[in-house]
C-alpha positions in Angstrom: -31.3 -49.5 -87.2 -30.8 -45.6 -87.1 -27.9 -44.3 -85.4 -26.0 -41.1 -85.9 -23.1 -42.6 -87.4 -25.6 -42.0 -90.4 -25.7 -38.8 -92.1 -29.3 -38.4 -92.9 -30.4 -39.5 -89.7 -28.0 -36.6 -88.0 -30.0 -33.7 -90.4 -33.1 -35.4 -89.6 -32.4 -34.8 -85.9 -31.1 -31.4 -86.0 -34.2 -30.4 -88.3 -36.5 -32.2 -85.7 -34.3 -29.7 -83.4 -34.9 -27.0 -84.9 -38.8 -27.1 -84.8 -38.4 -27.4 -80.9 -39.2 -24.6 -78.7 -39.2 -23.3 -75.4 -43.0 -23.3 -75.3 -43.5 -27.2 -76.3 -45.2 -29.4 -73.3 -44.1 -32.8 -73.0 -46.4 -35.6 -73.5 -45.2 -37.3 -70.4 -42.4 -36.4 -67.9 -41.5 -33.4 -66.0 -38.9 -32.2 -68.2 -39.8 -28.5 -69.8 -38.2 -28.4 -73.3 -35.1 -26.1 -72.1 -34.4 -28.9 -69.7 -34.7 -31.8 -71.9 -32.6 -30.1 -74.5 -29.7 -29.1 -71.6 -30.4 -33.0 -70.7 -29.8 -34.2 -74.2 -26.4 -32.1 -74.8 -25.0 -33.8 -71.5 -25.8 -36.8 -72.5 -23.9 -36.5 -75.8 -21.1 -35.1 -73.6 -21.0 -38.2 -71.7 -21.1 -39.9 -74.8 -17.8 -37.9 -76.0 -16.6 -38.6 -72.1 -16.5 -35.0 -71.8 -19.1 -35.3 -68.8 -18.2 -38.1 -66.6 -20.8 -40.4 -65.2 -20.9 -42.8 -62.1 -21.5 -46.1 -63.1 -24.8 -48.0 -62.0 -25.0 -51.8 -61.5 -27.9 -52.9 -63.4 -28.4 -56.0 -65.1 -28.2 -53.7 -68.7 -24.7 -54.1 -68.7 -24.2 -58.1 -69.4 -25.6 -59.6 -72.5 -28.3 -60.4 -73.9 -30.4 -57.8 -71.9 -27.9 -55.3 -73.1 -28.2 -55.9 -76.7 -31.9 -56.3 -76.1 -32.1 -52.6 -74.6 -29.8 -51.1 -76.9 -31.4 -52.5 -79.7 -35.0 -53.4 -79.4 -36.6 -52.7 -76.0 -38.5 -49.0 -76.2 -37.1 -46.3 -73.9 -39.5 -46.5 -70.6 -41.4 -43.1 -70.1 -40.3 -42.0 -66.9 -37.0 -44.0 -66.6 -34.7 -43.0 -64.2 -31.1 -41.4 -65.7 -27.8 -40.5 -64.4 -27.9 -37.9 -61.6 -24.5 -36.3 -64.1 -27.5 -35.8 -66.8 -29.9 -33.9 -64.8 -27.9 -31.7 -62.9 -27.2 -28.5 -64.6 -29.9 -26.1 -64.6 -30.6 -25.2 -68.4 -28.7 -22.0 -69.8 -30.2 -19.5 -72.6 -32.4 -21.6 -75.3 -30.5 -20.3 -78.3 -26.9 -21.5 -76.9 -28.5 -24.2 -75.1 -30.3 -25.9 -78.6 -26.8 -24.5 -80.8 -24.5 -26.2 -78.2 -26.8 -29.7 -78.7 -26.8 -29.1 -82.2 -22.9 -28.9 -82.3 -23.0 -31.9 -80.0 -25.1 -34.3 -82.7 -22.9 -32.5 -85.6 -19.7 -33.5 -83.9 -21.2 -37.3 -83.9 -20.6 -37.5 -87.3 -16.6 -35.9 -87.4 -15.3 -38.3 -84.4 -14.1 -41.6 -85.4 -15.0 -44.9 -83.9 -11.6 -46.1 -82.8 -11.6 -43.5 -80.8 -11.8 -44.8 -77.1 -15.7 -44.6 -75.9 -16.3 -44.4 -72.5 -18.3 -46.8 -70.5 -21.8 -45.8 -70.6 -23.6 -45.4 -66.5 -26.2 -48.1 -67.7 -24.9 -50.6 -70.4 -21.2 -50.4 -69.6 -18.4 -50.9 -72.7 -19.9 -49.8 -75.3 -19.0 -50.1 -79.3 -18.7 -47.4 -81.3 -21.5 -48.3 -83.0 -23.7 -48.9 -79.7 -22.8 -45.6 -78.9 -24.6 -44.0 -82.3 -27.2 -46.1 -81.8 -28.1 -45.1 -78.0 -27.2 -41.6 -79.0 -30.0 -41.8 -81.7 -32.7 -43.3 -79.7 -32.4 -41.6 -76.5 -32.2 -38.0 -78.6 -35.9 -39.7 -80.5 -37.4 -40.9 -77.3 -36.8 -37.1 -76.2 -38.3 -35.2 -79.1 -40.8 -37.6 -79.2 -41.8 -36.3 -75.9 -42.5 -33.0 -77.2 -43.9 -33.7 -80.3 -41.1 -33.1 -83.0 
């Protein structure tokens, strides 16, 4: 399973980053590229539990439907996100894409005893939950663009 506790899988991401622009259209969604890539740096903030997020009471957070969509369910198309992660209006591209960039690059120097916080969806979360969610969420994204 990729997460970005892995160091290849981090450079993958930042190079599928880096081919990103302001011009892509998403294949589904209403996110422009700017705003998925402000949408993806807050969601590695929360991640860091630099950007709190309300918690939401779905059944996601009790096992076995939480390892289940951790692990092995797809991301939905279309699903709905924390309110925290759509929020901010998108700043300049180049800081916007650097400052996401940063973000994945600083997955890799924290530690995993650190404390995590809870995630809105799945609630305590493992370190290594966290690299994992990180990894697919930032996929399902760039997916969504084509990169």
């Amino acid at each position: 399973m990729k997460s970005l506790w892995q160091e290849p899988v981090r450079r993958e991401v930042l190079e599928r980053l880096t081919r990103l622009t302001p011009a892509h259209r998403p294949s589904w969604g209403r996110f422009t590229a700017p705003q998925a890539v402000a949408h993806l740096a807050d969601a590695l903030r929360m991640a860091f539990g630099d950007l709190p997020t309300a918690p939401k009471r779905l059944p996601f957070r009790h096992p076995p439907l939480k390892q289940f969509a951790i692990y092995w369910m797809p991301f939905p198309k279309g699903a709905p996100t924390a309110r925290e992660l759509v929020a901010r209006p998108p700043g300049e591209w180049r800081a916007e894409l650097a400052a996401c960039r940063d973000l994945v690059e600083r997955f890799g120097r924290e530690t995993r005893a650190r404390a995590w916080p809870d995630h809105p969806a799945f609630g305590r979360m493992s370190a290594g939950q966290w690299g994992v969610v990180a990894y697919r969420h930032l996929d399902h994204h760039l997916r969504q663009f084509g990169v």
